[in-house]
C-alpha atoms as an extended CHARMM CRD file, in Angstrom:
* protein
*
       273  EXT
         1         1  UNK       CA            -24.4540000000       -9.1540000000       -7.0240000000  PROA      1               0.0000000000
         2         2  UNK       CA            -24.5130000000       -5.2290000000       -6.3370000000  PROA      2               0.0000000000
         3         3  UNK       CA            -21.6880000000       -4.1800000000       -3.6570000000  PROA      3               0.0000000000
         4         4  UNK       CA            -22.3140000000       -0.4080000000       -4.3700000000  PROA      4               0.0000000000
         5         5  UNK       CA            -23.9730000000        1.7370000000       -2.0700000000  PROA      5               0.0000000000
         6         6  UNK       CA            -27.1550000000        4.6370000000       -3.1460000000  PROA      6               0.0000000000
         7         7  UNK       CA            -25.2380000000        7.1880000000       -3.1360000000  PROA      7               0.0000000000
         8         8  UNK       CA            -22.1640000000        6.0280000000       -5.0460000000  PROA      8               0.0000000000
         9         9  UNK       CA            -21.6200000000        8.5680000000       -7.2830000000  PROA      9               0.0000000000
        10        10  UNK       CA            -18.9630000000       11.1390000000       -7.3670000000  PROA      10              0.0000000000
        11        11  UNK       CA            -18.2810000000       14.5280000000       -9.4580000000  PROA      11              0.0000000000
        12        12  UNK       CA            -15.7480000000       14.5810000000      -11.4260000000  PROA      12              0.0000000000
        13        13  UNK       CA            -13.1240000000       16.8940000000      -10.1700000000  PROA      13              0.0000000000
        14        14  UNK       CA             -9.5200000000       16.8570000000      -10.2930000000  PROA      14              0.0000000000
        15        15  UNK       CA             -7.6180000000       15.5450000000       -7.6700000000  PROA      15              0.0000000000
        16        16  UNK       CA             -3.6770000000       16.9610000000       -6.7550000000  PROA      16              0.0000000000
        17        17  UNK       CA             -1.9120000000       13.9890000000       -8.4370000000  PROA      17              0.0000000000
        18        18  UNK       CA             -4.0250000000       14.5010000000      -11.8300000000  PROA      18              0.0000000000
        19        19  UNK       CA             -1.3150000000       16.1870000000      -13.9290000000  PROA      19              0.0000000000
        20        20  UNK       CA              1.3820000000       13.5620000000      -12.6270000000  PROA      20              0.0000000000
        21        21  UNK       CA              2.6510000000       10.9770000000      -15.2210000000  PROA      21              0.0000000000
        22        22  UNK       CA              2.3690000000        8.0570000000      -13.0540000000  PROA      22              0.0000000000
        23        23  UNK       CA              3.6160000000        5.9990000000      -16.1010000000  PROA      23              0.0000000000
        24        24  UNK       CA              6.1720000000        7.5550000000      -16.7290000000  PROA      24              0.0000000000
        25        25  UNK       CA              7.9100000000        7.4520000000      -12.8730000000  PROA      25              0.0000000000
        26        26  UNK       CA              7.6730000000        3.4210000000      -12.8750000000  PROA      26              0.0000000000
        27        27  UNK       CA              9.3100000000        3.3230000000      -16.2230000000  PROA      27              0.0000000000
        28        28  UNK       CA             12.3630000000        4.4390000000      -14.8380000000  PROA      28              0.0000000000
        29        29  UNK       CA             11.8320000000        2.2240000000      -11.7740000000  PROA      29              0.0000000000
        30        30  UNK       CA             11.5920000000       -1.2180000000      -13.1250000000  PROA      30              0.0000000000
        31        31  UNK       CA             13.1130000000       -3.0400000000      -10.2020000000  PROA      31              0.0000000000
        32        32  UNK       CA             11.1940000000       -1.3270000000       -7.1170000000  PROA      32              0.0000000000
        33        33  UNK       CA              8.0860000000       -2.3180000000       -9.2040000000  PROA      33              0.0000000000
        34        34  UNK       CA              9.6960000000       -5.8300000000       -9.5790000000  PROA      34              0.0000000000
        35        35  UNK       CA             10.4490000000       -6.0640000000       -5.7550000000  PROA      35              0.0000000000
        36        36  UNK       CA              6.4850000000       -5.3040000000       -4.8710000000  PROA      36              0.0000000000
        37        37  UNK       CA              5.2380000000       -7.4160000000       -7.1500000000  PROA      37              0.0000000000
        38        38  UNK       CA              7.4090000000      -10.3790000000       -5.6810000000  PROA      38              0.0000000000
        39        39  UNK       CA              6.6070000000       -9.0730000000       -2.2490000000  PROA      39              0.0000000000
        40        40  UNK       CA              2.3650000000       -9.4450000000       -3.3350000000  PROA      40              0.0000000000
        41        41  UNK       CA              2.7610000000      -12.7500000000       -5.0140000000  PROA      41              0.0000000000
        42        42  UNK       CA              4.1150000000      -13.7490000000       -1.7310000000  PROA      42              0.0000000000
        43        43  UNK       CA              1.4810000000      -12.6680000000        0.5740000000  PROA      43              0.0000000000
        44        44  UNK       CA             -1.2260000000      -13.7920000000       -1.7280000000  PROA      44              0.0000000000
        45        45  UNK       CA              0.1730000000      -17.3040000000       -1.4100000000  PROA      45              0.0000000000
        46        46  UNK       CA             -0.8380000000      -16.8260000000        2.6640000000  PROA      46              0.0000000000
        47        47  UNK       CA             -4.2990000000      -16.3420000000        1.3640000000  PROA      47              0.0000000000
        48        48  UNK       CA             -6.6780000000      -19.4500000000        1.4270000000  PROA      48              0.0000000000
        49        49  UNK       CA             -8.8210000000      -20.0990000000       -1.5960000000  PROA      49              0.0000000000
        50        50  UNK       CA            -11.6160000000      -19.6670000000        0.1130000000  PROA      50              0.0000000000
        51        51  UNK       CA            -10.6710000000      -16.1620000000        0.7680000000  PROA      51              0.0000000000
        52        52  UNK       CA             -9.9620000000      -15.4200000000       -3.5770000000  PROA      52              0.0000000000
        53        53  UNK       CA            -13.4700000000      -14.4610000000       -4.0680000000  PROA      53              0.0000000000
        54        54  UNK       CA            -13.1150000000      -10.3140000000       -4.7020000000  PROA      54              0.0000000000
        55        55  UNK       CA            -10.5690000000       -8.4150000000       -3.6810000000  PROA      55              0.0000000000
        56        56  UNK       CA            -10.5110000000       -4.2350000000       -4.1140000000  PROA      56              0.0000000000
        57        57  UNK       CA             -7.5550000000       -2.4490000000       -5.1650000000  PROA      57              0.0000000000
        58        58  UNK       CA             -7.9720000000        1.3820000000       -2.7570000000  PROA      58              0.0000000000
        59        59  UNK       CA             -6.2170000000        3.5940000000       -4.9040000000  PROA      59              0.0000000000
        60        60  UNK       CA             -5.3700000000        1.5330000000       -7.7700000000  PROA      60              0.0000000000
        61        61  UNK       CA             -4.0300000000        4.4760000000       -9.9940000000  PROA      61              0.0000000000
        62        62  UNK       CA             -3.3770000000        3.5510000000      -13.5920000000  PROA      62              0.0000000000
        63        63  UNK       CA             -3.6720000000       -0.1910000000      -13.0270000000  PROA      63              0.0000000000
        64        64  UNK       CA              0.1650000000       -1.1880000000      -12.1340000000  PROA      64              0.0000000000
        65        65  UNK       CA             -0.4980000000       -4.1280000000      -10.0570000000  PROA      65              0.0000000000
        66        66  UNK       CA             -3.5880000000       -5.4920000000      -12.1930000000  PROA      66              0.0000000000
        67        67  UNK       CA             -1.6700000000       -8.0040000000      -13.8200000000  PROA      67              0.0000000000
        68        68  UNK       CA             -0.8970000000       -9.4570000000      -10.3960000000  PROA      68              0.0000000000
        69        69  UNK       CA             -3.6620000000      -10.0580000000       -8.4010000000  PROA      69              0.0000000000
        70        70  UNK       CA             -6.5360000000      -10.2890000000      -11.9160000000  PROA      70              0.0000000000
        71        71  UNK       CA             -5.3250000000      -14.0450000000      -12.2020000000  PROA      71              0.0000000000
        72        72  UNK       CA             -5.3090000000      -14.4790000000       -8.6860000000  PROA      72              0.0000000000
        73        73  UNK       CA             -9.3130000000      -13.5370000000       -7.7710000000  PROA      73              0.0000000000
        74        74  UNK       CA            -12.3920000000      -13.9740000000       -9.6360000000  PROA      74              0.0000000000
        75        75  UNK       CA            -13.5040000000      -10.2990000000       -9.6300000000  PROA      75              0.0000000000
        76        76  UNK       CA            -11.5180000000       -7.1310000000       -8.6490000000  PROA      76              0.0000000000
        77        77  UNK       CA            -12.5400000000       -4.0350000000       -8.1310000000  PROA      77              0.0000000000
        78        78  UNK       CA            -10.0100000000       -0.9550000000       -8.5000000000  PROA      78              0.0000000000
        79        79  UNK       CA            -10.8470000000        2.5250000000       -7.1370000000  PROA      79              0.0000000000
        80        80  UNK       CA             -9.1720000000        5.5930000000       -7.6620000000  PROA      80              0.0000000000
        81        81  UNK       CA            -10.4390000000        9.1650000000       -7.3020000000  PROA      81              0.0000000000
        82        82  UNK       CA             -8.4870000000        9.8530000000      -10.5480000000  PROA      82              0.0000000000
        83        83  UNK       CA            -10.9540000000       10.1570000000      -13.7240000000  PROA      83              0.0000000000
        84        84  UNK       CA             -7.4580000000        9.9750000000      -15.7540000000  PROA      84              0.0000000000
        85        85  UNK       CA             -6.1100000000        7.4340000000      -14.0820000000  PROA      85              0.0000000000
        86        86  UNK       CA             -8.8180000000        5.5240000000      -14.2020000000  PROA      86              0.0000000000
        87        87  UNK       CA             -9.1890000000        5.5220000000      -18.5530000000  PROA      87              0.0000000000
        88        88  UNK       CA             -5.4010000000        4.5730000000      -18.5860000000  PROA      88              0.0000000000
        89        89  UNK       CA             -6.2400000000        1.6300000000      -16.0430000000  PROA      89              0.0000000000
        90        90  UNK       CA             -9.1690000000        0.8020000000      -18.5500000000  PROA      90              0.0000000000
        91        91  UNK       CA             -6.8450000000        0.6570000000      -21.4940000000  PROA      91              0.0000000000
        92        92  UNK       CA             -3.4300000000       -1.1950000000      -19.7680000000  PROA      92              0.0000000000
        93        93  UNK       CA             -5.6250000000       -3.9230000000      -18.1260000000  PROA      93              0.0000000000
        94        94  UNK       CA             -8.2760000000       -3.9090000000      -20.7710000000  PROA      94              0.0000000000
        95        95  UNK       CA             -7.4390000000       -7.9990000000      -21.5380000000  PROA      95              0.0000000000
        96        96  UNK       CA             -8.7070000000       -8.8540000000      -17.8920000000  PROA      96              0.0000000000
        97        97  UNK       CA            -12.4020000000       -9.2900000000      -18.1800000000  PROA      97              0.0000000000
        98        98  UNK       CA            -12.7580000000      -10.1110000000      -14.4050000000  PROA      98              0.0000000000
        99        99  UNK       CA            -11.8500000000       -6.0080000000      -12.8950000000  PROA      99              0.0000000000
       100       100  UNK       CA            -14.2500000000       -3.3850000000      -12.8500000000  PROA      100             0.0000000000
       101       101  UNK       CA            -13.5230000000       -0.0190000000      -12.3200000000  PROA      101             0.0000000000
       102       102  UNK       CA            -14.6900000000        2.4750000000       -9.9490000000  PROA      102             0.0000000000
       103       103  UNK       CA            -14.3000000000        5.9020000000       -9.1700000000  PROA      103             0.0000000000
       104       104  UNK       CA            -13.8810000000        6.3450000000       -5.1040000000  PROA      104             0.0000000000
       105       105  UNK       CA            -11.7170000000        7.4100000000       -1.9890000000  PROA      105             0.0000000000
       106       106  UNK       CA            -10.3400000000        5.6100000000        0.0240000000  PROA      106             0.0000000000
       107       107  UNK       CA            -11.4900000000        7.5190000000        3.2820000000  PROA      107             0.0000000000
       108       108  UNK       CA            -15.4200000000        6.8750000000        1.5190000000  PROA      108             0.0000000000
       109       109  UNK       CA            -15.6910000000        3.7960000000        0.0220000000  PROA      109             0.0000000000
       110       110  UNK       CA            -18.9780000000        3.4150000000       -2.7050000000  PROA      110             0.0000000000
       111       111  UNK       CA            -19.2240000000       -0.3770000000       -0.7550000000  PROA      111             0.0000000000
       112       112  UNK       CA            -21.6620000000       -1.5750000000        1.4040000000  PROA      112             0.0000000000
       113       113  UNK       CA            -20.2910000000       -2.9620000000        4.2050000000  PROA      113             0.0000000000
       114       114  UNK       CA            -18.7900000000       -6.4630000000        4.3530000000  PROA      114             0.0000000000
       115       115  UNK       CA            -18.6800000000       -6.8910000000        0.6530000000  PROA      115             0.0000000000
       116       116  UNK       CA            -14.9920000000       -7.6260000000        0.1420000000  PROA      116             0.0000000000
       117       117  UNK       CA            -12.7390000000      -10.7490000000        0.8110000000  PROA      117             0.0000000000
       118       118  UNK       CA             -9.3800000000       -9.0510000000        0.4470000000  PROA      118             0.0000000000
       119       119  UNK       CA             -8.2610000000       -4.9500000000        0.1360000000  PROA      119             0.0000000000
       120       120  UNK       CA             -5.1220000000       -3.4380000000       -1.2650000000  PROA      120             0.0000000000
       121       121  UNK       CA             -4.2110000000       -0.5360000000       -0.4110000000  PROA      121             0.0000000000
       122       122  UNK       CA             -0.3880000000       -0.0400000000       -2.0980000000  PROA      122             0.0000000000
       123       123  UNK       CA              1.3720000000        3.5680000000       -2.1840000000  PROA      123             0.0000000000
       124       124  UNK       CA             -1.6180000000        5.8230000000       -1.0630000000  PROA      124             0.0000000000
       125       125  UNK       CA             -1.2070000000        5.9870000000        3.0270000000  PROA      125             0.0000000000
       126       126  UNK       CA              2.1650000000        8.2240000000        2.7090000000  PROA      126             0.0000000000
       127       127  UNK       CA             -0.4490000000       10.7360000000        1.2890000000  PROA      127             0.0000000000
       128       128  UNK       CA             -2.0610000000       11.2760000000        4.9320000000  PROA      128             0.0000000000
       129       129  UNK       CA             -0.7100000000       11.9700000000        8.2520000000  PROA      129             0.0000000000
       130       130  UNK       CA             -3.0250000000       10.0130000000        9.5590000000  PROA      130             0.0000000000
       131       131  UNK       CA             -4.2680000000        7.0930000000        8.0530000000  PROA      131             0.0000000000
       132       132  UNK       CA             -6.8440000000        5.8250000000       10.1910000000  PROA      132             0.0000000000
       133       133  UNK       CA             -9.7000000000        6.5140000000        8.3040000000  PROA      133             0.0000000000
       134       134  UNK       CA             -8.6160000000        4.5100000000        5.6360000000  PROA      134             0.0000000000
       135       135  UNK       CA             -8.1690000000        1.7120000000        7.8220000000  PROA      135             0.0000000000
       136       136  UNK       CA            -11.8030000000        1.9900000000        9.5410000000  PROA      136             0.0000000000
       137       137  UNK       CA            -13.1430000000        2.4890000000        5.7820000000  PROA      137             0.0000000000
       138       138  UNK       CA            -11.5130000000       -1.0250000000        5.1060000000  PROA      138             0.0000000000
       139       139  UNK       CA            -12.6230000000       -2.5660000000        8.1390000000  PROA      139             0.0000000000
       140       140  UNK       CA            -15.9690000000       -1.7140000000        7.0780000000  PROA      140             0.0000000000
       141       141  UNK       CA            -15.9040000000       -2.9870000000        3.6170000000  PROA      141             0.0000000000
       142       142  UNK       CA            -14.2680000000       -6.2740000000        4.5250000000  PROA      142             0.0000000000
       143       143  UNK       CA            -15.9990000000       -9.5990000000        5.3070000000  PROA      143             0.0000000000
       144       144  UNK       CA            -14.9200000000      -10.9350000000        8.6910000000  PROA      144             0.0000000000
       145       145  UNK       CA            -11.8120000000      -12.6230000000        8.5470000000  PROA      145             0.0000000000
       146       146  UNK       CA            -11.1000000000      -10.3650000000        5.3870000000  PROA      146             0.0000000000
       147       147  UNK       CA             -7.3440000000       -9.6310000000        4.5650000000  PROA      147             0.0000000000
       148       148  UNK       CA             -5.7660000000       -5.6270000000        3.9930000000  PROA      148             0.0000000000
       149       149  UNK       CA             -2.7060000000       -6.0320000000        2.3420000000  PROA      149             0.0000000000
       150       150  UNK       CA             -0.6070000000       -2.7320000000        3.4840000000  PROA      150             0.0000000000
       151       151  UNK       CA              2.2480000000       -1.0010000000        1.9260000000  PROA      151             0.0000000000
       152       152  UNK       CA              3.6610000000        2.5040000000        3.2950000000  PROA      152             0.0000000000
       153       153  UNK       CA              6.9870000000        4.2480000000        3.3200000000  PROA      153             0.0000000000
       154       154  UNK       CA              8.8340000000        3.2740000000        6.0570000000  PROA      154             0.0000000000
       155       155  UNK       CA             10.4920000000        5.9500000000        8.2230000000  PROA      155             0.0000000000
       156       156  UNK       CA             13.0090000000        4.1410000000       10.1360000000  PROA      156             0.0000000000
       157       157  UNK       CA             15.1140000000        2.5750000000        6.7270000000  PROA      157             0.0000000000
       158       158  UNK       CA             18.6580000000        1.4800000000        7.1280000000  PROA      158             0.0000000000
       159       159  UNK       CA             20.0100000000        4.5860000000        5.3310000000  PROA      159             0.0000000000
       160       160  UNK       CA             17.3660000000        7.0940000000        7.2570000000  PROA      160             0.0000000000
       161       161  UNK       CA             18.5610000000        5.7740000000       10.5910000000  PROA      161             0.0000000000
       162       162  UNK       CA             22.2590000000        5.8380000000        9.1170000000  PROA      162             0.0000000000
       163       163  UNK       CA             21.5870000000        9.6870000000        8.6040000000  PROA      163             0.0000000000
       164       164  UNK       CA             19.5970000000       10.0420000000       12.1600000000  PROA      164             0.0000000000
       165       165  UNK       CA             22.2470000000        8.5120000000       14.5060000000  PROA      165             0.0000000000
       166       166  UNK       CA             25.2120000000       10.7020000000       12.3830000000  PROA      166             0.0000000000
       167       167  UNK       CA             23.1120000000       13.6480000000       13.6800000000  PROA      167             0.0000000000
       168       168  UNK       CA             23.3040000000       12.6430000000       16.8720000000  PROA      168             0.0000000000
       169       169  UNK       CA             19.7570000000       11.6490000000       17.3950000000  PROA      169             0.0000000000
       170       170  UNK       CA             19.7200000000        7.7700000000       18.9620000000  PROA      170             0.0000000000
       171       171  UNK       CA             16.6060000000        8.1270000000       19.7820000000  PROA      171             0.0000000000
       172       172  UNK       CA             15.3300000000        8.0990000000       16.4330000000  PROA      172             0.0000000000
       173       173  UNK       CA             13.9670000000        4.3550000000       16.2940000000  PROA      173             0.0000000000
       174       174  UNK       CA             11.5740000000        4.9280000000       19.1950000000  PROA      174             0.0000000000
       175       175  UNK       CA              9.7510000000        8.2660000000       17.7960000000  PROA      175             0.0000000000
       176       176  UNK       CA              6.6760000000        7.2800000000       16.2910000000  PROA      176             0.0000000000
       177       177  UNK       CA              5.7760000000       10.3200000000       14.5510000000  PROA      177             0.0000000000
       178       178  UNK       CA              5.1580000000       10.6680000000       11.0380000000  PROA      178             0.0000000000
       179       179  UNK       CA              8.0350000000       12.3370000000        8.3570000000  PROA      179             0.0000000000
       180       180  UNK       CA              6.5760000000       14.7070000000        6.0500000000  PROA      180             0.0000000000
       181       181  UNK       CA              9.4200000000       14.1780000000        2.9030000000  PROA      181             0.0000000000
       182       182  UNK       CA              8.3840000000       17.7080000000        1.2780000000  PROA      182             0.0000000000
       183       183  UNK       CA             10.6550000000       20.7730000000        1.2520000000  PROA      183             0.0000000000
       184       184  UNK       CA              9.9210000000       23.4470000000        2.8570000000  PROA      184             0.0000000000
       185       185  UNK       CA              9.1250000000       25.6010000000       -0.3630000000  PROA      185             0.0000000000
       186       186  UNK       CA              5.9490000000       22.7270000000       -1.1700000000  PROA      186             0.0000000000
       187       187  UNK       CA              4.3480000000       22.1760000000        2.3750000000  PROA      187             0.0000000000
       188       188  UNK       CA              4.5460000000       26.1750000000        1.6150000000  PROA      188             0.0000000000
       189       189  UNK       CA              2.6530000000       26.2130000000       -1.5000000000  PROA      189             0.0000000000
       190       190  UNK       CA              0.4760000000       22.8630000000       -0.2840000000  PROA      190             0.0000000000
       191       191  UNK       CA              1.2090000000       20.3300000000       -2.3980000000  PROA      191             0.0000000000
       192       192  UNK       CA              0.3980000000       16.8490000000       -1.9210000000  PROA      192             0.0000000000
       193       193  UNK       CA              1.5220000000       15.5650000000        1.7780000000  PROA      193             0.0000000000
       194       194  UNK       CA              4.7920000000       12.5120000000        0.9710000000  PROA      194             0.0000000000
       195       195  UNK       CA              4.8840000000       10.8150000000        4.7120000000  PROA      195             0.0000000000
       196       196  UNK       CA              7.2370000000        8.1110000000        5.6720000000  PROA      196             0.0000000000
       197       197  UNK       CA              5.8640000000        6.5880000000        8.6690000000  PROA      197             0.0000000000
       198       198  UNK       CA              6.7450000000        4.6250000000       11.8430000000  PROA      198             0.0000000000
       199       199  UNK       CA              6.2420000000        0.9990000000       11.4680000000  PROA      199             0.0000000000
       200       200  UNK       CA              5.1760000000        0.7540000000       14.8860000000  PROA      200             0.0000000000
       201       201  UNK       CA              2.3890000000        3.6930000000       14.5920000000  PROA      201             0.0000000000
       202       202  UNK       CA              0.8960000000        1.7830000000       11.8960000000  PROA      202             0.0000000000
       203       203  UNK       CA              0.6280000000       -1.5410000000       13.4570000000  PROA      203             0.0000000000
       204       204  UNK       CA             -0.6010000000        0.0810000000       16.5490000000  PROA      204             0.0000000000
       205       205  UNK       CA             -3.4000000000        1.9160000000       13.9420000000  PROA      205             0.0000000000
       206       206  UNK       CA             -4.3800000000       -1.5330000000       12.4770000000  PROA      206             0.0000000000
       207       207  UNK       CA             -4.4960000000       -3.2000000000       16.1290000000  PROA      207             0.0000000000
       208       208  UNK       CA             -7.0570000000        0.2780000000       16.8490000000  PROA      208             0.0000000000
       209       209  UNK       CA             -9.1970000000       -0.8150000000       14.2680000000  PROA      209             0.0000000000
       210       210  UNK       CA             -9.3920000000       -4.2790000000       14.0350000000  PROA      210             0.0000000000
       211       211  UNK       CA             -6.7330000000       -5.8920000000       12.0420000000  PROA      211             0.0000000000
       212       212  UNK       CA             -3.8760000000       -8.9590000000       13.4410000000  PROA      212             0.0000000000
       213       213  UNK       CA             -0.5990000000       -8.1340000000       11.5790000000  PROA      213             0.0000000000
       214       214  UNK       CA              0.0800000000      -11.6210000000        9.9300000000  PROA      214             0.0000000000
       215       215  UNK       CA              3.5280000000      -11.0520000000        7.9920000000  PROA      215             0.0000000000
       216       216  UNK       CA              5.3760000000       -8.4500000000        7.2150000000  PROA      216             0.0000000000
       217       217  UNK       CA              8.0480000000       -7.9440000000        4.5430000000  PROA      217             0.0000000000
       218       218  UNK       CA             10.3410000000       -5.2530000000        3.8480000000  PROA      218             0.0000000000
       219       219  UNK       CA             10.9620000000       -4.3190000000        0.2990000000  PROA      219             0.0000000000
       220       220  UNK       CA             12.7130000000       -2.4990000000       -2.0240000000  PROA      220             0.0000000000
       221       221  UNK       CA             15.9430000000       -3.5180000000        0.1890000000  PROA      221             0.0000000000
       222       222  UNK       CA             18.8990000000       -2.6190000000       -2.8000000000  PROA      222             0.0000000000
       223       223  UNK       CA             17.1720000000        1.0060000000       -3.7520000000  PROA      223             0.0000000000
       224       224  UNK       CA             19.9180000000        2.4380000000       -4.3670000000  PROA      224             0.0000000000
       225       225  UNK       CA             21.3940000000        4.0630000000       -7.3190000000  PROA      225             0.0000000000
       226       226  UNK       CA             25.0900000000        2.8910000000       -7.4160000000  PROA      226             0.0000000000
       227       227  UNK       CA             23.6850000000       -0.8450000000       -6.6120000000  PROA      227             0.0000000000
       228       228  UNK       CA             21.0850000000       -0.8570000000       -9.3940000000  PROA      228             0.0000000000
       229       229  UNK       CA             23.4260000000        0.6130000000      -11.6270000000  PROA      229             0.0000000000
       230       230  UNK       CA             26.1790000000       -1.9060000000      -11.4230000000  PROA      230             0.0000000000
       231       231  UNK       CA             24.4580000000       -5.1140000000      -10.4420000000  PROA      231             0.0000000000
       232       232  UNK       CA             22.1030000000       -6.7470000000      -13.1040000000  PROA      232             0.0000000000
       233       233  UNK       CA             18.3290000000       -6.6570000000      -12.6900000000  PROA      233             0.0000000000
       234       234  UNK       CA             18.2420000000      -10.2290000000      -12.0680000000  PROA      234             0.0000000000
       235       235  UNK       CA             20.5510000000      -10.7140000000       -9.9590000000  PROA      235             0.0000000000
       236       236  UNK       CA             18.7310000000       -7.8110000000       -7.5330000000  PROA      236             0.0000000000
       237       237  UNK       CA             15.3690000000       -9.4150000000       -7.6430000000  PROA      237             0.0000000000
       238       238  UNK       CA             17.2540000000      -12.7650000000       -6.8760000000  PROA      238             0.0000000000
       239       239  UNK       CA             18.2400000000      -10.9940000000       -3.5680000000  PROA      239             0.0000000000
       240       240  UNK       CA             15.3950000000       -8.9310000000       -3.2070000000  PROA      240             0.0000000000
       241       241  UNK       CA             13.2050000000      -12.0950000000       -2.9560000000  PROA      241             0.0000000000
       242       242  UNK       CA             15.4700000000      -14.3210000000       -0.4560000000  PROA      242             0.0000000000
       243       243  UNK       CA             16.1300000000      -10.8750000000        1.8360000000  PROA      243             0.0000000000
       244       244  UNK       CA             12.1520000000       -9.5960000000        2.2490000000  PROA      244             0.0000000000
       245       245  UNK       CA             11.0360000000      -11.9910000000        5.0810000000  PROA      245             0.0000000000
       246       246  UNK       CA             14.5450000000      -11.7760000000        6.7120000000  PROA      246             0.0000000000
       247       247  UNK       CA             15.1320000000       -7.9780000000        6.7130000000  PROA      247             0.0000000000
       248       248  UNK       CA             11.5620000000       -7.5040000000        7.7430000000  PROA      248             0.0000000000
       249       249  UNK       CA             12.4040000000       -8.5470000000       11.3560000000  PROA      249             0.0000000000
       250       250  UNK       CA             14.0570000000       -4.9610000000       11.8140000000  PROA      250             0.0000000000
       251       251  UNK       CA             12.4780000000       -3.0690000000        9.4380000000  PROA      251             0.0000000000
       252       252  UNK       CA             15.1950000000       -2.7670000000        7.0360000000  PROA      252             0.0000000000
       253       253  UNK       CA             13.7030000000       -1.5240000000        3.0570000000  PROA      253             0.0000000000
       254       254  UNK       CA             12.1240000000        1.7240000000        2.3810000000  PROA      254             0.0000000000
       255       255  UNK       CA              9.4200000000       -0.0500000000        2.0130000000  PROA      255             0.0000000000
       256       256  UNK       CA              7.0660000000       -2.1220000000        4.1560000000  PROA      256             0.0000000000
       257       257  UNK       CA              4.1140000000       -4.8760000000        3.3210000000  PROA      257             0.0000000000
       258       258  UNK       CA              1.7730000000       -6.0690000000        6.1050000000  PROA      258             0.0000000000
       259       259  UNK       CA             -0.7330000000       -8.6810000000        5.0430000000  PROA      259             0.0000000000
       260       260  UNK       CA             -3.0900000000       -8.4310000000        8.3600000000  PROA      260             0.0000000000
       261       261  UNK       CA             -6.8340000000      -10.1840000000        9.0590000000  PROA      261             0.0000000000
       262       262  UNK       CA             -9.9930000000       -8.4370000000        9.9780000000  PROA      262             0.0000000000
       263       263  UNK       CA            -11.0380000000       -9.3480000000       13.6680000000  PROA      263             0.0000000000
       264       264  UNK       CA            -13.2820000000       -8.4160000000       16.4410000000  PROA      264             0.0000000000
       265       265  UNK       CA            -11.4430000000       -5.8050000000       18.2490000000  PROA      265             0.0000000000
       266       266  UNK       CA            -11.8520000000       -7.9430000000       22.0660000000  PROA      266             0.0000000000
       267       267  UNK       CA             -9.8510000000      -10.8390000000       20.2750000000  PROA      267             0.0000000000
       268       268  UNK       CA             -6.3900000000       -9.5390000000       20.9330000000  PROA      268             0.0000000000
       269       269  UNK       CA             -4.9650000000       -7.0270000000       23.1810000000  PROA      269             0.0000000000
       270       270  UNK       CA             -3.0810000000       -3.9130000000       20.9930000000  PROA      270             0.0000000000
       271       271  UNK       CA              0.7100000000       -3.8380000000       21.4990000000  PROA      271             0.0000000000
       272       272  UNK       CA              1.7380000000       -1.1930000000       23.7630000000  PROA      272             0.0000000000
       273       273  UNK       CA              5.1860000000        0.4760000000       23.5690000000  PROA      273             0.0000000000
């Protein structure tokens, strides 16, 4: 079965994250990469069977979440405009004989359309201030009734609203613009966009373009140094994994899943304000 398009290939050139060590950053993060993988194993479990078929991992990176979701579907596909990251993908999840790999972006998919059951698309979005075009990319290359499975740094945290309302800004909750994280000195110099966006706005983007938000979760709840320093690992993920659903409900974690279904636009009415 070929799911690539003619004109699927693309020169290699270096992207902006190229000479970042990936790797490295998550070994120093073991419980936020804990905490996501509990938050996936969770939405996978509102997946039917029928739905397990092939799933495609947008901006898969070096293969993190391969071990989660290989045993899960009977062929994956993960895409990353990385060359790099891409040969260190091949080598950590070289025991799974079910993914193939595939150089793409995630605004241009190398898919024909309607090829995929379910999409990932984990850590990327906070890259772009506007992530529509990934979402209409997805749209495209998901069957009907196909899941996305969403992450994206969430603007509105407990501890950024903490700072927002000590500012004097009460407002903050309700503005639905994008926060670029950079300091001044690297949106100077260009470097690689780090949003943290509205829940809201992105909801309202996947409504737009033809997804129905299913569950959310928040995640990553107890990132915070003094908490991961003096409570045990364990004992954090016990937590993390009771909290997720519950803390969801107002948008609590840094960080926010959305499993959502592909549908015709006319079925549902988007959300206004």
């Amino acid at each position: 079965m070929n799911l690539l398009t003619k004109n699927n290939i693309i020169k290699n050139v270096e992207v902006p994250y190229d000479s970042y060590n990936y790797a490295q950053f998550w070994e120093k993060r073991n419980y936020e990469d804990q905490a996501e993988k509990i938050a996936l194993k969770k939405l996978f479990q509102k997946i039917p069977s029928s739905k397990r078929n092939l799933i495609i991992d947008i901006g898969g990176g070096f293969g993190r979440l391969g071990e989660i979701y290989a045993p899960e579907f009977k062929k994956c596909f993960l895409v990353d405009p990385s060359e790099k990251l891409l040969n260190l993908a091949k080598k950590k999840l070289k025991n799974f004989k079910n993914i193939e790999f595939k150089k793409g972006s995630g605004e241009k998919l190398p898919f024909k359309e309607n090829s995929f059951d379910v999409a990932l698309i984990i850590r990327v979005i906070h890259h772009f201030q506007n992530p529509e075009k990934f979402f209409k990319e997805t749209s495209r290359i998901l069957k009907p009734q196909g899941f996305l499975i969403l992450e994206f740094a969430n603007k509105i945290h407990f501890l950024a609203c903490l700072r927002a309302w000590s500012r004097g800004n009460l407002k903050f909750t309700k503005q639905l613009e994008s926060i670029d994280q950079r300091s001044p000195k690297s949106i100077a110099a260009e470097t690689i966009p780090f949003l943290n966006h509205h829940p809201k706005f992105v909801i309202n983007l996947l409504n737009k373009n033809g997804f129905e938000v299913i569950s959310i979760l928040s995640v990553s709840n107890f990132r915070h140094h003094f908490l991961k320093k003096v409570i045990p690992l364990p004992m954090l993920l016990f937590l993390e994994s009771k909290i997720q659903k519950i803390a969801a409900s107002f948008y609590f974690g840094p960080s926010i899943f959305i499993l959502a279904k592909k549908i015709k636009p006319e079925d549902f009415k988007i959300k206004k304000e």
